[in-house]
Structures are given as C-alpha cells and as structure tokens.
N, C-alpha and C positions, 0 to 999 in steps of 0.2 A: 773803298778807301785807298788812296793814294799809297802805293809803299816804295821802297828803295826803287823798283825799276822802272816805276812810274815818273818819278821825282828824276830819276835818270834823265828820261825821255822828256820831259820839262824844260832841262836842261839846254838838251839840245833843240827844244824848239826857240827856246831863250836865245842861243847862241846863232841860230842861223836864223832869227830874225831881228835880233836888236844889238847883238855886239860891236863893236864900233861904230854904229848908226849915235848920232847925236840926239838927245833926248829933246823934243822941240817942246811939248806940253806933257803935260800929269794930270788928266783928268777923273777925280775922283768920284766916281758915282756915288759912293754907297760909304760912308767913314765909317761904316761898322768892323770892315775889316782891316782897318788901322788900329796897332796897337803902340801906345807909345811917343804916339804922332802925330799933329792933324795935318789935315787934308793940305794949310796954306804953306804948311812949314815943309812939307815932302815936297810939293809944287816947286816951293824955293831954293829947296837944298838940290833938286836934281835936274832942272831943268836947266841945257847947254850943257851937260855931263855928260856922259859915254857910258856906254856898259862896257866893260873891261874886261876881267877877267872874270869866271866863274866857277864857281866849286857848289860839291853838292855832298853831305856830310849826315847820313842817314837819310832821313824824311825832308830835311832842312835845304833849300837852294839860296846859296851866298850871291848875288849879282854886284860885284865892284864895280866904281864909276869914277875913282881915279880921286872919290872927296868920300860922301856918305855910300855905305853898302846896305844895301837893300836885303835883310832875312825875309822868303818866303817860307812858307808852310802851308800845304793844303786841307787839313785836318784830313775830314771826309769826301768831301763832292770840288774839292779845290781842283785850277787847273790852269796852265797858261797855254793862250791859243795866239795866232800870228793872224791879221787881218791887213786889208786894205786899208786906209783911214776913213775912208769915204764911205764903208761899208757900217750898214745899221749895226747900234751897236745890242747884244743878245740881252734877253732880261735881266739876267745873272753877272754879264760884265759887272765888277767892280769898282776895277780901275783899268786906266787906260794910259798905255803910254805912249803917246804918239812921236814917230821916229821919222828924221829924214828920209827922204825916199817915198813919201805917203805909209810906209808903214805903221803897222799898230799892234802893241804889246798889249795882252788884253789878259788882266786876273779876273777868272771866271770860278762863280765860287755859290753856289745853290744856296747853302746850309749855314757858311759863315762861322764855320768854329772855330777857325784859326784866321791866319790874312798875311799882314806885310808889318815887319819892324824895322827899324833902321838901327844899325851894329851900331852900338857904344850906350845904346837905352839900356837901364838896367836888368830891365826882365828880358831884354833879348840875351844880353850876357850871361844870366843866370841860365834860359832855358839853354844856350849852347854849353855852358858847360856843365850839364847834367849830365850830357850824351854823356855814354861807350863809344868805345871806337867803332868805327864804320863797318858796318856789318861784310861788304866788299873787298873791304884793305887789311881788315883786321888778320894780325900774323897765328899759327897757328898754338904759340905761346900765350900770346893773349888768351885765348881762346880759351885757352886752358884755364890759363888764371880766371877766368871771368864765372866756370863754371864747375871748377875741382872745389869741392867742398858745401856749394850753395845747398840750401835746403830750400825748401818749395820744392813745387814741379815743373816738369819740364817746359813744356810751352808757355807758362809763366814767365820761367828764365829767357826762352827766345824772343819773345817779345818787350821783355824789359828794355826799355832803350834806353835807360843810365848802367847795362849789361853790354847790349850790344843794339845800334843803332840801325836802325831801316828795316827792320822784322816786322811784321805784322800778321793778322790773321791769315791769308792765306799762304805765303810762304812757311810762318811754321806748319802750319799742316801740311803744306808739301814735301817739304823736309822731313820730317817726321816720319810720314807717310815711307817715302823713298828710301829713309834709313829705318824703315821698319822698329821703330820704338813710338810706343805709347804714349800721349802727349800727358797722361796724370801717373808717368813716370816721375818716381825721386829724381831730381837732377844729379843730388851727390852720389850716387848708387850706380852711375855710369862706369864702365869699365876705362880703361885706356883706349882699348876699341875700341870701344864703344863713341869716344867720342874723336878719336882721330876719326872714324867712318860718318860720324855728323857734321865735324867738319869740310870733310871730303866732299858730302851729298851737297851740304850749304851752299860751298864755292861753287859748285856745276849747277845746281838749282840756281841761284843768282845771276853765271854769266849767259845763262840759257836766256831767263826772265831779262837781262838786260839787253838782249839784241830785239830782242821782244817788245820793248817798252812797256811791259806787263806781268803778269804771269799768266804764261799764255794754258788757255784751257784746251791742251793737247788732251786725245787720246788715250795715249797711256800714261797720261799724269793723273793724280786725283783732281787735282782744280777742274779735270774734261769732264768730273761725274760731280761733283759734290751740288753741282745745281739744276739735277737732272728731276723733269717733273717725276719719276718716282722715287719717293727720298729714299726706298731700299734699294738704290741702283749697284750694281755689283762693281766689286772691285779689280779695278782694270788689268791687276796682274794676276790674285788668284780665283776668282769671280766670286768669292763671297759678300755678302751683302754687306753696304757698310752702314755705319754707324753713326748716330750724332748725337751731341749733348753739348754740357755747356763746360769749357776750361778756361781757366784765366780772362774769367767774362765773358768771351766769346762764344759762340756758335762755333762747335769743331767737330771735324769728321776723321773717323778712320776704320781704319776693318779690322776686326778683333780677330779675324788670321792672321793677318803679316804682321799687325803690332800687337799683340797680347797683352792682354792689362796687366798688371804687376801684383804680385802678393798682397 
C-alpha cells in the first residue's frame, strides 16, 4: 500500500514527466476511479491546461493546472507511471494523460479503491480536511499535541491520518520498531522521552524512506525481515525472534525484546 514516501516518489514522477507539458487528451479508460466527476467533464476542464504546481499532503497528491486541481490517492495498488504515448497502454492504466512531447501520464491502479477527484467537489474537501498535518512537516509541538493525552494505542494513533497524515502499516512498525516501544502500547502513557525519541526515530525513518521512494527493506531495519519466508526470522538488532499479530487492523511485527509489551 502506497505510503507518504511512495506518494513522494509519485510526485516526482508527476513532476518530471508532466509539469509544464500542456495536457493534449484525458483518456479515461476505466471511470471507476473517478470520484465526483465523469470521465467528459475531467476531459473538458483539463485538456489545453498544464500541470503546475504540485504538493503532496500525507497519502494525498495535489496536481495544479493553473483552473481545476486534480486530488490523487492511490489507496492500495495505485500508482503513477511516465510512458511514451505510443506505447501499449498496461491492463491496469486508468487514465491517461497524454502530454506534449508524446508524453504520457498514466494512473495505474489494480484494485481501484481510491482514484482521482477534482478540488472544490465536496467529498474531496471533506476527505482533505480530515487530514493531520503532514506526517514530514509536522512541528515537534504538533506532535505533541496530537498525541499528550490520546487513549487508544499506539500504532492506532500512528496511523490515524486525521492524527497525523502519510503513516501507514509499515512505517509504524518501523518506527516503533526503531524507537523500541510496543505498538499495543497506551499512547497517553508515553513519557516526554518517550515521545520526543519517536519523534526523532519518525523524522530519520521518513527522510531515509523518502530518498527511497519507499521504505526501503534494508538490512538492519525490520521492514528487511518482516517478509522473510520464516515468519520467526530474527530481529535484526538483537536476534530474537520476532513476532506478529494483529494492531490497529493490521498485520504487525515486532520483537518482544527490544519492544516489551506493556503491563
């Protein structure tokens, strides 16, 4: 599933293949992943527009064009890739933006559980402003505020993205991981430390994962073991075997050495 470094990396495929290129066609393949919007009216509001500027705000990628702004989201299996024009287009293409230059913007997307809205549609508004701040940007005040006091648990709270924005399953677990706390820890139960040092882990786990365009499964991170064919693969810093079950819905991993369950 797509997360903040992914949605990054999107970005910049976005930018270095369609930003100032004039948008010549909007070929919809598939209107399933239209929300908000059919297929004639996106055609008409964007074609002979530019991609402009763009911003990426959690999971969320903003594409300005100077009139309507184009909200992506990739749910699950989403993705933007940069093509030839002339080149076949893959099962899964979407939609298609065909760009001067033979260029081609292409939303590729398996699964289909999220897609494209256009800003000013109401439920695009709504879901933007549900967000937390940017899991990236976020000050270490926010942070605080976001997470002194909450009840739940922990990687419930990382993952909230009306908390904080662009978290998902594997980066809370990496974090977590890294800052050594238990993901079915109390949140309010955090010390001061306790979470200036999650903060800390967050920011370096992030800018790590965004040169990455991923979260990369290094070595001595856990993302390197947690999909290793023996589900007891050892823990890459103090080789205990790690662990999995289910948090915040998810499938989560961690070593019951370096993170201890809570009382």
């Amino acid at each position: 599933m797509p997360e903040l470094p992914d949605v990054e990396g999107f970005r910049k495929v976005l930018a270095g293949c369609a930003r100032g290129r004039t948008i010549e066609q909007v070929d919809v393949r598939d209107a399933g992943v239209l929300h908000g919007v059919g297929a004639g009216r996106l055609s008409r509001d964007l074609e002979g527009r530019r991609f402009t500027e763009l911003e990426r705000h959690g999971k969320w990628l903003l594409a300005h064009t100077g009139g309507p702004t184009v909200q992506f989201h990739f749910g699950m299996t989403g993705r933007l890739v940069c093509a030839h024009a002339d080149d076949a287009p893959h099962a899964h293409d979407r939609v298609l933006f065909t760009l001067a230059g033979s260029r081609q913007l292409r939303y590729r997307d398996q699964r289909k559980l999220k897609g494209l809205w256009l800003a000013g549609d109401p439920e695009a508004a709504r879901l933007l402003d549900e967000q937390g701040p940017d899991a990236l940007a976020v000050s270490r005040a926010d942070f605080d505020a976001a997470l002194t006091g909450r009840r739940g648990r922990l990687k419930a709270a990382l993952t909230d993205q009306s908390l904080l924005a662009g978290l998902g399953n594997l980066l809370a677990d990496e974090i977590l991981w890294q800052s050594r706390l238990h993901p079915s820890r109390s949140t309010g139960s955090l010390t001061d430390g306790e979470r200036a040092e999650l903060y800390r882990t967050m920011r370096r786990v992030l800018r790590t994962s965004v040169r990455a365009a991923q979260v990369p499964p290094r070595d001595d991170w856990l993302t390197g073991h947690r999909d290793a064919p023996d589900p007891g693969a050892p823990c890459p810093r103090c080789g205990t075997r790690l662990r999995a079950g289910r948090a915040a819905g998810r499938t989560t991993y961690w070593c019951p050495h370096c993170q201890p369950a809570p009382d």
